[in-house]
Backbone of each chain as ProteinMPNN parsed JSONL, in Angstrom:
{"seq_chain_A": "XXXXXXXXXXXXXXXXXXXXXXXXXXXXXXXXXXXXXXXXXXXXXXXXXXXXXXXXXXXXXXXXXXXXXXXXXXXXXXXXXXXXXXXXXXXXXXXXXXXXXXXXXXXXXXXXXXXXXXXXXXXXXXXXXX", "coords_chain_A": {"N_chain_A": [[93.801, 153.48, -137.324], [91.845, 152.9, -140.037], [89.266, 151.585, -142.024], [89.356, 148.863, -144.589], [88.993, 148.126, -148.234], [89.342, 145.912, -150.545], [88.419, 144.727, -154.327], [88.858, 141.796, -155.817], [90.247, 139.977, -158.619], [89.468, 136.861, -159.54], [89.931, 135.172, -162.004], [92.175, 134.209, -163.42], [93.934, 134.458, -161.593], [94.918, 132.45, -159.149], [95.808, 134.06, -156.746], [94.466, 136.06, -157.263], [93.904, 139.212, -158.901], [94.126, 142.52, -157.888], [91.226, 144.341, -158.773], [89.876, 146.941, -158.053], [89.988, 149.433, -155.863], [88.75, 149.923, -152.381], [88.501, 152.716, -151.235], [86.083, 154.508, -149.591], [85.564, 158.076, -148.779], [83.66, 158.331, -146.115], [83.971, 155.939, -144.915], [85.415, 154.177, -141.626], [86.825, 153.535, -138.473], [85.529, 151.306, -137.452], [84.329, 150.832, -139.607], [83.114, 150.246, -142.989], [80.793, 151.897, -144.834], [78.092, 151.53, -146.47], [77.67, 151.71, -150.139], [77.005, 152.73, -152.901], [78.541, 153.099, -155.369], [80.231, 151.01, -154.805], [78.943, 148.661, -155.681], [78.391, 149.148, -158.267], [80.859, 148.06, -159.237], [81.591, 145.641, -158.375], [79.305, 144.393, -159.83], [79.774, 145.11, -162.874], [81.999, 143.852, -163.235], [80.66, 141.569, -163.413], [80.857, 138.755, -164.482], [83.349, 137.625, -164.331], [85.742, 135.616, -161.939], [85.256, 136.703, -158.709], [86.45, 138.27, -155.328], [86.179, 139.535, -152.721], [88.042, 142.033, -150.262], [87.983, 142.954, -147.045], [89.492, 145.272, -144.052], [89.295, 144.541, -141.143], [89.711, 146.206, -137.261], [92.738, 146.271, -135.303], [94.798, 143.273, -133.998], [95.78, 139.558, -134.456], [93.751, 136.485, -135.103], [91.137, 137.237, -137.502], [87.253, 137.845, -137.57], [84.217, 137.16, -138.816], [81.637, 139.602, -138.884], [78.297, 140.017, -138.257], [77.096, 141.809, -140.053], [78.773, 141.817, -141.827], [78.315, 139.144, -142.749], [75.834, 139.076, -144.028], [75.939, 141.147, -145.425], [77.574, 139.481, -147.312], [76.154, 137.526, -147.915], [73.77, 138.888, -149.339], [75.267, 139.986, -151.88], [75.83, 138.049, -152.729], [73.305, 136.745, -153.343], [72.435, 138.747, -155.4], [73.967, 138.684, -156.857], [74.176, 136.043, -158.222], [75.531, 134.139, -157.768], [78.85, 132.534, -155.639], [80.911, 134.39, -154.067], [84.804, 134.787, -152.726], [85.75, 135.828, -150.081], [87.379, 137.816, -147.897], [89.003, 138.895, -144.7], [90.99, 140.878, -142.892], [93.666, 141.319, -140.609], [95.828, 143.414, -138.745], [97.688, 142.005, -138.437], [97.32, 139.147, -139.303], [95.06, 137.121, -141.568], [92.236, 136.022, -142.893], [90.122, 133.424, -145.17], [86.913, 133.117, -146.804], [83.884, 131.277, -147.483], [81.132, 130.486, -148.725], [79.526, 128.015, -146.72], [77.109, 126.275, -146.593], [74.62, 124.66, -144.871], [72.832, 127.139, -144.532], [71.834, 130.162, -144.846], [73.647, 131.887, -143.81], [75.441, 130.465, -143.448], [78.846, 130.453, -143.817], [82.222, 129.503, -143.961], [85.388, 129.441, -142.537], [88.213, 129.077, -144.641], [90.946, 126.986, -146.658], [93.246, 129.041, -146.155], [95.876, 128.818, -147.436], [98.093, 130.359, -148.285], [99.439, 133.684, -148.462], [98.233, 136.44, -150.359], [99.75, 138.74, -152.113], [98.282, 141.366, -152.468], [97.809, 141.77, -149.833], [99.3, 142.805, -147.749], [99.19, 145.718, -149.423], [96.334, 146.623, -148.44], [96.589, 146.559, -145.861], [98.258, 148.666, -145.686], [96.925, 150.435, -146.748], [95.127, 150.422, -144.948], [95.967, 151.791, -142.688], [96.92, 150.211, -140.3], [98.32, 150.995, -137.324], [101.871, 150.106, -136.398], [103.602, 148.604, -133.3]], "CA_chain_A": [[93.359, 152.468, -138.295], [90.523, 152.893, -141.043], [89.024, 150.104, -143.019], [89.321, 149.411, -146.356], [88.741, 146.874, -148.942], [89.655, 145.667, -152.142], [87.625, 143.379, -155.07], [89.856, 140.862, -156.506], [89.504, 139.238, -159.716], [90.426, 135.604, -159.203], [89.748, 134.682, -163.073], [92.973, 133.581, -164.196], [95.486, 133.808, -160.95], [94.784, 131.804, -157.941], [95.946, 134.894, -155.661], [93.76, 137.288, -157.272], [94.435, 140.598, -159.407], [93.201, 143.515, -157.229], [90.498, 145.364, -159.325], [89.23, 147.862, -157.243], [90.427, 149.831, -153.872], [87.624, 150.712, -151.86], [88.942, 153.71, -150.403], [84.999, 155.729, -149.851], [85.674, 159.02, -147.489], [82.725, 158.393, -145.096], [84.996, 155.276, -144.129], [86.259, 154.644, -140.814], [87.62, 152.647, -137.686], [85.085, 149.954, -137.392], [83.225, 150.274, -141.072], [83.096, 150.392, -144.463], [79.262, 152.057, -145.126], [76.947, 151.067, -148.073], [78.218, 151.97, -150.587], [76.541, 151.972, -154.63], [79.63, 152.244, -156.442], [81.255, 149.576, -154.552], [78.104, 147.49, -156.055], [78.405, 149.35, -159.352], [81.881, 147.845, -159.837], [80.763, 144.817, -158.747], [78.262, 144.456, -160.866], [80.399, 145.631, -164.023], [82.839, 142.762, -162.954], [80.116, 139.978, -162.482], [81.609, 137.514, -165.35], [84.732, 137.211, -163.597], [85.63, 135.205, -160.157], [85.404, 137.264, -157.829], [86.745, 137.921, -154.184], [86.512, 141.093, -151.81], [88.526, 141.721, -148.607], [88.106, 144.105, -146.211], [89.675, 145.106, -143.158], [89.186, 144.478, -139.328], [90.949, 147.312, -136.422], [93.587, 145.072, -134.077], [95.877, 142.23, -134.179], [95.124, 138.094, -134.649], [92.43, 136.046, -136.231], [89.744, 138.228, -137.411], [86.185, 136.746, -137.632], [83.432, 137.731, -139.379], [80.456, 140.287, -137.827], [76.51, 139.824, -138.248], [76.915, 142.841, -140.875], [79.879, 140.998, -143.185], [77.777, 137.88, -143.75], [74.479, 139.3, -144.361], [76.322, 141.374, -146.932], [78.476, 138.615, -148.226], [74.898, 136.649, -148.597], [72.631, 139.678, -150.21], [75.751, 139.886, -152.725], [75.798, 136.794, -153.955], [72.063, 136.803, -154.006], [72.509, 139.343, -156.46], [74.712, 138.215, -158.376], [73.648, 134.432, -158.49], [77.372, 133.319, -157.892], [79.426, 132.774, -155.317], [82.426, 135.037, -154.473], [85.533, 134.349, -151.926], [85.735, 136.696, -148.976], [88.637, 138.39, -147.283], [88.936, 139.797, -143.784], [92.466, 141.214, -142.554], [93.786, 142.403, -139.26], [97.636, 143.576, -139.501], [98.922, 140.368, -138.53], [96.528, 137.75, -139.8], [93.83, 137.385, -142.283], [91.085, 134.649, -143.372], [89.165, 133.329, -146.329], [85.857, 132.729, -146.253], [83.336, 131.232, -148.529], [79.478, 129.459, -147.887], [79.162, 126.055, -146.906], [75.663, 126.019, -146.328], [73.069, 124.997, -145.702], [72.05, 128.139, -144.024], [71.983, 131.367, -145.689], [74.561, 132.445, -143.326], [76.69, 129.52, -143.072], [80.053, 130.982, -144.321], [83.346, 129.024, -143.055], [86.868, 129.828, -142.84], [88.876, 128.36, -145.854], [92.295, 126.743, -145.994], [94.339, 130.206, -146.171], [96.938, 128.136, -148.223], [99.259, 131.308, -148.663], [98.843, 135.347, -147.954], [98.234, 137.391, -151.209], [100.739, 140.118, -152.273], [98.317, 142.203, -152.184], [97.441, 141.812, -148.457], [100.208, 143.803, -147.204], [98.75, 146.841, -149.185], [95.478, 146.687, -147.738], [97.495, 146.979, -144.761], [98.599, 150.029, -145.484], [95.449, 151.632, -146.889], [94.281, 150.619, -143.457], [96.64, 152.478, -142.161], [97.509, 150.357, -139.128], [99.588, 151.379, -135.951], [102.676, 149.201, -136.075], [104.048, 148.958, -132.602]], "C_chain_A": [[92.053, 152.915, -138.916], [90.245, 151.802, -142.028], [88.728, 150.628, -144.172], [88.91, 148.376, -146.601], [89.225, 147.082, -150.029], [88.574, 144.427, -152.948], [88.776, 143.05, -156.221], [89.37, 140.028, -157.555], [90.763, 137.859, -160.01], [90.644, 134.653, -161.036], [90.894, 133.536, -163.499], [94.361, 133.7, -162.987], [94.757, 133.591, -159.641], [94.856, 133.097, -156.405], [95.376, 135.95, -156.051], [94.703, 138.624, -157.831], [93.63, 141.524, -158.472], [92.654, 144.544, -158.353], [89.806, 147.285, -158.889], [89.28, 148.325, -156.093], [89.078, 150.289, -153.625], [87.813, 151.372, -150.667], [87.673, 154.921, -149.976], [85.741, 156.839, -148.665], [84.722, 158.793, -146.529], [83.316, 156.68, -144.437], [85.392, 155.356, -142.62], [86.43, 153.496, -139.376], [86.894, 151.327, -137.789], [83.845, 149.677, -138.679], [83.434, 150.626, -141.969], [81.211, 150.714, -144.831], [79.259, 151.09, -146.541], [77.138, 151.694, -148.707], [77.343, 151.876, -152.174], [77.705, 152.091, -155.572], [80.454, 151.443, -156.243], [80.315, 148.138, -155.714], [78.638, 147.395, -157.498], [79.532, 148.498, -159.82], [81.637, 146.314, -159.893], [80.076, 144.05, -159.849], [78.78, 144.221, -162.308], [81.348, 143.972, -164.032], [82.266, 141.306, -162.596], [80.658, 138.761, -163.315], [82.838, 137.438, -164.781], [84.685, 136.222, -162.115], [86.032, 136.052, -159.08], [85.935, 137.146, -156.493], [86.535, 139.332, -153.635], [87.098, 140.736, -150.375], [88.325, 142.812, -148.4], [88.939, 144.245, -144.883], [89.74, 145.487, -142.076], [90.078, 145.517, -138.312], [91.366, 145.729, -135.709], [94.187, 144.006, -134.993], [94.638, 141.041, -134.293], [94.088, 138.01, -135.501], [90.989, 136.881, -136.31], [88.709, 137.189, -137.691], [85.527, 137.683, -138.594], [82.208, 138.344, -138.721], [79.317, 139.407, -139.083], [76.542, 140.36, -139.922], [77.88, 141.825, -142.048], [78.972, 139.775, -143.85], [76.367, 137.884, -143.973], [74.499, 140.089, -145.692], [76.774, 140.357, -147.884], [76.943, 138.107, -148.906], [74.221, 137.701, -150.03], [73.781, 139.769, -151.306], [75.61, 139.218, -153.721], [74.648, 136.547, -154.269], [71.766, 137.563, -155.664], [72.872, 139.374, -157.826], [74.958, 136.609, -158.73], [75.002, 133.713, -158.286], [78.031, 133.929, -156.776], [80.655, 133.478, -155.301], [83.277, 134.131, -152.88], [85.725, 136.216, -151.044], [86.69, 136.536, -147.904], [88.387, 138.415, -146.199], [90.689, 139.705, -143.512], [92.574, 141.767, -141.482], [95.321, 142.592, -139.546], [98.292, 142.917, -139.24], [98.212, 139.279, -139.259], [95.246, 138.213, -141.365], [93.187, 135.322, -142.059], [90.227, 134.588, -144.278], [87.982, 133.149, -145.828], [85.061, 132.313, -147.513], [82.01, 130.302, -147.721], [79.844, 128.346, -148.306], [78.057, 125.64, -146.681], [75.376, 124.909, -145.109], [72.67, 125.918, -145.466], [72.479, 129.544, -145.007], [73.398, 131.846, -145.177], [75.716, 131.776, -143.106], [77.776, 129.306, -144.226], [81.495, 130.126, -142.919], [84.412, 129.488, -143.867], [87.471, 128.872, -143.928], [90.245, 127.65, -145.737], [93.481, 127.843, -145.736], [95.558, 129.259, -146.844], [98.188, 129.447, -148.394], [98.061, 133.169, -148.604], [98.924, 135.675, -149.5], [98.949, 138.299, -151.503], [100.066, 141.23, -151.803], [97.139, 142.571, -150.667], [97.738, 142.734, -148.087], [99.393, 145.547, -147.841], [97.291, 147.328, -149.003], [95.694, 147.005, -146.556], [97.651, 148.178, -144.611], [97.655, 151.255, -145.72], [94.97, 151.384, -145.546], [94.801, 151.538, -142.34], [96.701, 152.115, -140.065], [98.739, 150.953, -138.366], [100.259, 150.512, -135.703], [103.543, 149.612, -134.589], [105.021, 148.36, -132.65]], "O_chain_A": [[91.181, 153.314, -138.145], [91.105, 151.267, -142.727], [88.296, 151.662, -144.681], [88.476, 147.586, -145.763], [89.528, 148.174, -150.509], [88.064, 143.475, -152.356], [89.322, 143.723, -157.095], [88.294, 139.434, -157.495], [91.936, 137.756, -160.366], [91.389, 133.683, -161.175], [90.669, 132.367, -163.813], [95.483, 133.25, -163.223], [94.073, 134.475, -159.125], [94.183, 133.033, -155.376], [95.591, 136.958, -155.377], [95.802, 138.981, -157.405], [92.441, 141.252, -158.306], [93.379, 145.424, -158.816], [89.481, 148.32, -159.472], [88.675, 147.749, -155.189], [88.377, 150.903, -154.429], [87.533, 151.023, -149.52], [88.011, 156.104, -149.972], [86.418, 156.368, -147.751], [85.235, 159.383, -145.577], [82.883, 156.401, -143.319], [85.711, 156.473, -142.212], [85.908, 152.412, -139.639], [87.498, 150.319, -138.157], [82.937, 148.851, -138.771], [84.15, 151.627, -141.951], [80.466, 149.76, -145.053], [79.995, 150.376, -147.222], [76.892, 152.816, -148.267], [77.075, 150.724, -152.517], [77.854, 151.277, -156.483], [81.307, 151.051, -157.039], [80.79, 147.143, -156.263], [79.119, 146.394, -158.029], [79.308, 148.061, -160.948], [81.497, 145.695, -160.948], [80.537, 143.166, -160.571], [78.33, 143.274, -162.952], [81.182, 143.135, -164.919], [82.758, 140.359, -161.983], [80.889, 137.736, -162.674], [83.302, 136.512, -165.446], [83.703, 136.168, -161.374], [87.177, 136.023, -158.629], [86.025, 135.968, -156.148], [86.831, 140.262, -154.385], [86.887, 139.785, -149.623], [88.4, 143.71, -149.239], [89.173, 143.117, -144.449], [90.159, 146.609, -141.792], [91.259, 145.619, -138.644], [90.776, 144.654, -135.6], [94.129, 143.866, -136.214], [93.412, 141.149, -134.271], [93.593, 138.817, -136.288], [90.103, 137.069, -135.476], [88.96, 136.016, -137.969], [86.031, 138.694, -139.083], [81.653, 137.589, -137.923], [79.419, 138.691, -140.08], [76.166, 139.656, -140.86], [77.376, 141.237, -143.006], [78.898, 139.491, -145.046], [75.729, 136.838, -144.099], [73.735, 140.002, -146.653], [76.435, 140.344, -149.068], [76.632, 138.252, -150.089], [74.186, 137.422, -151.229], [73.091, 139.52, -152.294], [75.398, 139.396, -154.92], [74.503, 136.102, -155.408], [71.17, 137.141, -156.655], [72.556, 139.707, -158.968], [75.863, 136.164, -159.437], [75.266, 132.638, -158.824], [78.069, 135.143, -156.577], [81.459, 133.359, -156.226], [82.753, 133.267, -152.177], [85.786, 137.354, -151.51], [86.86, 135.55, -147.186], [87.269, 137.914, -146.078], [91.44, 138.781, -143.824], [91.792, 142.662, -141.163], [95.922, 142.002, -140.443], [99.473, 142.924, -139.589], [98.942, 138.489, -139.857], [94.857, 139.271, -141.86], [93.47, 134.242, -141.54], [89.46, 135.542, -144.407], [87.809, 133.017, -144.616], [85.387, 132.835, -148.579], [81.953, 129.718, -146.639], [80.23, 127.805, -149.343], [77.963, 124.421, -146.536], [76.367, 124.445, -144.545], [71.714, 126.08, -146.224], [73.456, 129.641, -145.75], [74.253, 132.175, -145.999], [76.772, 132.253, -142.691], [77.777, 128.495, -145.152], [81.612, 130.179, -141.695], [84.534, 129.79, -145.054], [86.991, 127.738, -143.925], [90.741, 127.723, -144.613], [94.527, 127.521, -145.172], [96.377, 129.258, -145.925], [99.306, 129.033, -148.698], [96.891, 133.547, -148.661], [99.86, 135.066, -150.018], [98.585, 139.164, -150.706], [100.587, 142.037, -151.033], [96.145, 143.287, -150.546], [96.949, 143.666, -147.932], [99.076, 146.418, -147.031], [97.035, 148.457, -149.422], [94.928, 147.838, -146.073], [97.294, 148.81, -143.618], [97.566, 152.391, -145.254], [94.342, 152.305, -145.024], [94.187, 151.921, -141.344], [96.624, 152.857, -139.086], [99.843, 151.277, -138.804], [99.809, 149.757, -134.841], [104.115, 150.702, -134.548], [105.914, 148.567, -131.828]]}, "seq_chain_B": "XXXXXXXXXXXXXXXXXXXXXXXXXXXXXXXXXXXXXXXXXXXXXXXXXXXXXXXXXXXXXXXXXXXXXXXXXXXXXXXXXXXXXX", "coords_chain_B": {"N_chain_B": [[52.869, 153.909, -169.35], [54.213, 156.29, -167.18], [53.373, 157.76, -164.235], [53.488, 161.399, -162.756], [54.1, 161.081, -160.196], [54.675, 158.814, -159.811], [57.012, 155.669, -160.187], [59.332, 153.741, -161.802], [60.157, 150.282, -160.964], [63.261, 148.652, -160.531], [65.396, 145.67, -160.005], [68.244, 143.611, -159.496], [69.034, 140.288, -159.357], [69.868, 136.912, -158.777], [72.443, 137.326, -160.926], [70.917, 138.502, -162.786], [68.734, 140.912, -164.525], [65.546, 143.158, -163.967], [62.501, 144.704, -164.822], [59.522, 145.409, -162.195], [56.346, 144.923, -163.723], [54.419, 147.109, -163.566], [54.021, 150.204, -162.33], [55.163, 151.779, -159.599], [54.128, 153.949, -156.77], [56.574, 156.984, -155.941], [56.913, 157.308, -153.363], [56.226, 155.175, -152.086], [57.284, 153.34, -149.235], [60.2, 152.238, -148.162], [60.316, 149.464, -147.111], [57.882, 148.356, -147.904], [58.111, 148.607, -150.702], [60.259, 146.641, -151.19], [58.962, 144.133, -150.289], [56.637, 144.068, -152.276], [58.528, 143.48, -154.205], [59.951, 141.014, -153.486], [57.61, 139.128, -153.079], [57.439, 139.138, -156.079], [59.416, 138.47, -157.767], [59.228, 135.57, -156.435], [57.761, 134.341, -157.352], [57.888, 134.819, -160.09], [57.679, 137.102, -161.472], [58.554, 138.919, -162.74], [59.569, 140.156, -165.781], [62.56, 138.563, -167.195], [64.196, 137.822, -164.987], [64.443, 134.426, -163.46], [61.839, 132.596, -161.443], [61.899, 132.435, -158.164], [61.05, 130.486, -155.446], [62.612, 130.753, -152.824], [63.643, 133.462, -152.914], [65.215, 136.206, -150.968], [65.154, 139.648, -150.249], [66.034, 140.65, -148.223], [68.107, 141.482, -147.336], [68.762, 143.885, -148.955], [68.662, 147.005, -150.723], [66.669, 150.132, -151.101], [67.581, 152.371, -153.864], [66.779, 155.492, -155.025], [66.286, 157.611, -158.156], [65.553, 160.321, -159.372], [63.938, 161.451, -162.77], [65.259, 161.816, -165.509], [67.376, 163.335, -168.958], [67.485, 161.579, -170.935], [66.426, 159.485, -169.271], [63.088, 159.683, -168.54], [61.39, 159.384, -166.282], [61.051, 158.482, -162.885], [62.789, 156.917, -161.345], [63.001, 153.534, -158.991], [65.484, 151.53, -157.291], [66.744, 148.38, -156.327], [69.248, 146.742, -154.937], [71.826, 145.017, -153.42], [72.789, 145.094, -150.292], [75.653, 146.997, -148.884], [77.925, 147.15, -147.129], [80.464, 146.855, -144.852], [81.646, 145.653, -141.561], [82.701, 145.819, -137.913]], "CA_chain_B": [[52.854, 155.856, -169.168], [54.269, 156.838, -165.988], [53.179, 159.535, -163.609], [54.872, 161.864, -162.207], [54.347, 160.644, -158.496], [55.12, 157.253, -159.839], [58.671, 155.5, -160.479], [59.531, 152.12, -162.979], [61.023, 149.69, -160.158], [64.02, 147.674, -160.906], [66.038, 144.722, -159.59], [69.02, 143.005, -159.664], [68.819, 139.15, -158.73], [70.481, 135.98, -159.237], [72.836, 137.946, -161.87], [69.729, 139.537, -163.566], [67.756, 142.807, -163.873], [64.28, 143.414, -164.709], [61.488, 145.555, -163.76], [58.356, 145.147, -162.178], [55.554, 145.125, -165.035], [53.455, 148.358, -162.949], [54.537, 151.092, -162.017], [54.817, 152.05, -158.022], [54.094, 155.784, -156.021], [57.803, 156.793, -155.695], [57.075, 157.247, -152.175], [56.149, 154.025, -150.998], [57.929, 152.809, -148.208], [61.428, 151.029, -149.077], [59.604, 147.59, -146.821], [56.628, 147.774, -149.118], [58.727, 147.743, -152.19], [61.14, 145.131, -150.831], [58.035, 143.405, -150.125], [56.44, 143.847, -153.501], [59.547, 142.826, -155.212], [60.118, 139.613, -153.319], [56.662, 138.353, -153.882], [57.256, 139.111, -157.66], [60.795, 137.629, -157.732], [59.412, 134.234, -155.357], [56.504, 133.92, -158.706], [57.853, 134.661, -161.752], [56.316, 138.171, -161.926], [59.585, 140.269, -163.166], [60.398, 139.352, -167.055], [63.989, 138.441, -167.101], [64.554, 137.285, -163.758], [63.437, 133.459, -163.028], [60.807, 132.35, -160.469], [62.894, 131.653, -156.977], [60.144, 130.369, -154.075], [63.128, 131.185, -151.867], [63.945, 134.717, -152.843], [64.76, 136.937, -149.891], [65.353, 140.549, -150.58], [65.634, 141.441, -146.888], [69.229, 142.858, -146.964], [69.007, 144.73, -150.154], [68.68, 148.433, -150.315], [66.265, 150.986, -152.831], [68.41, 153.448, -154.201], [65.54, 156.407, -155.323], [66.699, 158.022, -158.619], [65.243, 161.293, -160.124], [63.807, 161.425, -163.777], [66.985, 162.542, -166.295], [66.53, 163.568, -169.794], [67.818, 160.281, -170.774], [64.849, 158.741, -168.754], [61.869, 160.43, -168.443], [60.555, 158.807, -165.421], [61.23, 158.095, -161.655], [63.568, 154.538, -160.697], [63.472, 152.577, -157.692], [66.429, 150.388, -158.004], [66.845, 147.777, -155.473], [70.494, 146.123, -155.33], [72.123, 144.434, -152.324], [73.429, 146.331, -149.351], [77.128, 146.514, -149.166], [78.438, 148.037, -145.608], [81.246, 145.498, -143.836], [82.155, 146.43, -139.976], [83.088, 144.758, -137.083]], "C_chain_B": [[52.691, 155.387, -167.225], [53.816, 157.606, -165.607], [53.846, 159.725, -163.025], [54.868, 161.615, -161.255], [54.643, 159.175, -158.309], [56.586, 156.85, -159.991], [57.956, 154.01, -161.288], [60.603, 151.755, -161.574], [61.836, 148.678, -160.478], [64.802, 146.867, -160.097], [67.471, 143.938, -160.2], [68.796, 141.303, -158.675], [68.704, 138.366, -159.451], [71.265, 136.371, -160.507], [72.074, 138.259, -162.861], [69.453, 139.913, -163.437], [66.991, 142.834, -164.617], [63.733, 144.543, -163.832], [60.481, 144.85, -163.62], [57.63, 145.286, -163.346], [54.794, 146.281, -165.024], [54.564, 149.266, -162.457], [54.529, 151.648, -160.398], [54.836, 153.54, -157.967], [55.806, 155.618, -155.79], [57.851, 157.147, -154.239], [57.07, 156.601, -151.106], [57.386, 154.011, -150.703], [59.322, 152.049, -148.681], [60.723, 149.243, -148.557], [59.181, 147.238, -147.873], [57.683, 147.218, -150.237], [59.855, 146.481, -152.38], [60.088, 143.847, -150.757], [56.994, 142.89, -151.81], [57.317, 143.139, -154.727], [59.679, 141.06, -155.31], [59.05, 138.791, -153.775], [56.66, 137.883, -155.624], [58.511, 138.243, -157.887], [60.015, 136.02, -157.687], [58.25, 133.739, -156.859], [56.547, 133.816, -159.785], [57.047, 136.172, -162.264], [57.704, 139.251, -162.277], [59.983, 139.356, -164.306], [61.497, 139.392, -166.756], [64.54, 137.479, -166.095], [63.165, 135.575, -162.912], [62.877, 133.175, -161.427], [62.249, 131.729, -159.298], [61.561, 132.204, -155.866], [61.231, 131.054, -153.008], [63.694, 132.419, -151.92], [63.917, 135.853, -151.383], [65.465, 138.416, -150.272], [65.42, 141.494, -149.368], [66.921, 142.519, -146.692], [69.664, 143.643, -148.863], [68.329, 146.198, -149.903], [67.918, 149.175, -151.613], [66.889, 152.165, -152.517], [66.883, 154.591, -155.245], [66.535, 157.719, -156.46], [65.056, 159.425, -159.423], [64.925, 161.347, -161.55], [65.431, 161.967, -164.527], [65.731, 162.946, -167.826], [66.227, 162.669, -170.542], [66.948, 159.447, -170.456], [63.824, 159.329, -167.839], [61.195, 160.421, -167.341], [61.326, 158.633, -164.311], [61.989, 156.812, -161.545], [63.667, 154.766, -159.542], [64.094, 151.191, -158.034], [66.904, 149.37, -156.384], [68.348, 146.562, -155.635], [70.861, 145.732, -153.652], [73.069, 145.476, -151.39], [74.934, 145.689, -149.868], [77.787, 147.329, -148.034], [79.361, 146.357, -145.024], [81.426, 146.293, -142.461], [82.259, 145.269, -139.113], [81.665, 144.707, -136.125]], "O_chain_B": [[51.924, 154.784, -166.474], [53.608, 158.532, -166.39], [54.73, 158.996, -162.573], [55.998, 161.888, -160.85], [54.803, 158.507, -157.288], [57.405, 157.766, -159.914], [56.844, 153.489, -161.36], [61.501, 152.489, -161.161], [61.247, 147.635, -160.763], [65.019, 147.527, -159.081], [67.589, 143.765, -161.413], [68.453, 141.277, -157.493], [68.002, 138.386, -160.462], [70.816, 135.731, -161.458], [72.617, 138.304, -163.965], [69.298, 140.108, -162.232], [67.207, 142.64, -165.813], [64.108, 145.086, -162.793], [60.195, 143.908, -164.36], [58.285, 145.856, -164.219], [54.386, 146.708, -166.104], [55.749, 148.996, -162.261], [53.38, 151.998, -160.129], [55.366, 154.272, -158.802], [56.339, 154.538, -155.536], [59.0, 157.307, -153.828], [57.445, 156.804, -149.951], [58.354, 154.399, -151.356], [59.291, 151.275, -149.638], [60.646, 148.229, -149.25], [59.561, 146.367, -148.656], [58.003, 146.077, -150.571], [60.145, 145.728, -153.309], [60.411, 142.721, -151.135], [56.772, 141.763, -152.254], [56.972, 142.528, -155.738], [59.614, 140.234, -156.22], [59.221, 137.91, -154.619], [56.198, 136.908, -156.216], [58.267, 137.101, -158.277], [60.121, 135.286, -158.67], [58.19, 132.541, -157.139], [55.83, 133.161, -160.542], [56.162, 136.318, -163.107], [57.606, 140.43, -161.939], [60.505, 138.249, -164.181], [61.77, 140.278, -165.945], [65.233, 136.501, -166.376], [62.069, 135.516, -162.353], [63.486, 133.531, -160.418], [63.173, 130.948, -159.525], [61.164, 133.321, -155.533], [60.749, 131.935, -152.296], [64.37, 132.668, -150.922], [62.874, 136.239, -150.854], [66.606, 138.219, -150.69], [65.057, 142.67, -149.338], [66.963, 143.662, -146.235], [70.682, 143.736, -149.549], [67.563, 146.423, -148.966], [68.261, 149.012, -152.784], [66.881, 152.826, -151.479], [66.186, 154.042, -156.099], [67.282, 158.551, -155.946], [63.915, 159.154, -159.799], [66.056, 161.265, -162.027], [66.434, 162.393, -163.954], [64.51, 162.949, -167.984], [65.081, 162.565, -170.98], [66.604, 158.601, -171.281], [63.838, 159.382, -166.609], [60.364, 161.315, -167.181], [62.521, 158.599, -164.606], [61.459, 155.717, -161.737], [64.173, 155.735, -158.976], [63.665, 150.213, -158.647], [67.405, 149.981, -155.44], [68.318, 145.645, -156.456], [70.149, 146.18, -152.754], [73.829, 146.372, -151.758], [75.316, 144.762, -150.581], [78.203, 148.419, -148.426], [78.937, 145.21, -144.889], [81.326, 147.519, -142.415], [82.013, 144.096, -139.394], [81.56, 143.88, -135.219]]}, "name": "protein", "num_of_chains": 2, "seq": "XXXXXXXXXXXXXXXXXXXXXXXXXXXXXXXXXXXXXXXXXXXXXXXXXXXXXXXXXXXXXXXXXXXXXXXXXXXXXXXXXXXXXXXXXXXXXXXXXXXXXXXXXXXXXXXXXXXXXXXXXXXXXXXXXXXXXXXXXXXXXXXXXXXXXXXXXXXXXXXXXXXXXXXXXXXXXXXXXXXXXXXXXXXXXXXXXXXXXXXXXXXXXXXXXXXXXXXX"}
């Protein structure tokens, strides 16, 4: 397994167009580094609604680390606007978005339905189906 | 007028980008200039970008760019980290 991500542009469809794979080479089992043209794209894409997912090694409900919602925060600092936030493991995923009040206080969402393009996040992750 | 051991420091925050109004050593410290920024951010001291008392610039990252021919001068560009992991 290697983690990946994608930034989704929620503008005009509820399940998100995927804009952007974030396939970097220095990638790998338990991270996605820092990255500036992940920002750059970002950035380029800030008039839109945004979303990014990334994803988690292993099965079930993934959570969110220390590192995910300190980024998710300094993001949206950046870019003055909330986005919606992914995580995926190869059976499950979860939304995420701030409910404040705390800088860090990000909760799970209703997951109302999986994304199409879940599954190929999946496969850029290149889990081990047993 | 820059010098050459200086840089023009820029920001991104609350979907805007300015620079500082001075010019910094391009060697200070990334703290310092995280530190210099926020103060200027939390005051109203970067044209473009309005006054936020609560500005925190703690998980953002300076990216240290090289003069071009394009731009003559040193950047310190300060933008938000972006690393996910478990």
């Amino acid at each position: 397994m290697i983690e990946a991500g994608v930034l989704v542009d929620l503008t005009e469809d509820p399940e998100g167009v995927p804009i952007y794979w974030h396939l970097p080479i220095n990638r790998n089992t338990i991270a996605l580094p820092d990255s500036r043209p992940l920002w750059d794209v970002i950035w380029e894409n800030r008039h839109k609604d945004l979303g990014f997912a990334h994803s988690h090694p292993g099965s079930g409900t993934p959570g969110p680390s220390h590192e995910d919602m300190t980024t998710f925060a300094a993001i949206e600092a950046a870019l003055g606007k909330r986005l919606v936030w992914w995580i995926v493991s190869s059976d499950s995923y979860i939304d995420l978005g701030w409910a404040g009040p705390h800088k860090l206080s990000y909760r799970v969402g209703p997951c109302m339905f999986q994304p199409s393009w879940v599954e190929r996040l999946r496969v850029e992750s290149e889990y081990q189906i047993k | 007028m820059i010098g050459e051991h200086e840089a023009r420091v820029n920001v991104t925050f609350s979907g805007t980008n300015g620079d500082l109004p001075d010019p910094v050593s391009f060697d200070a410290t990334d703290g310092d200039i995280k530190q210099w920024v926020t103060e200027a951010v939390r005051t109203g001291g970067i044209p473009g970008i309005a006054a936020d008392p609560n500005a925190s610039l703690q998980d953002f990252v300076v990216d240290r760019f090289e003069a071009t021919e394009a731009r003559p001068h040193r950047l310190l560009q300060l933008r938000p980290k972006t690393p996910f992991g478990v």
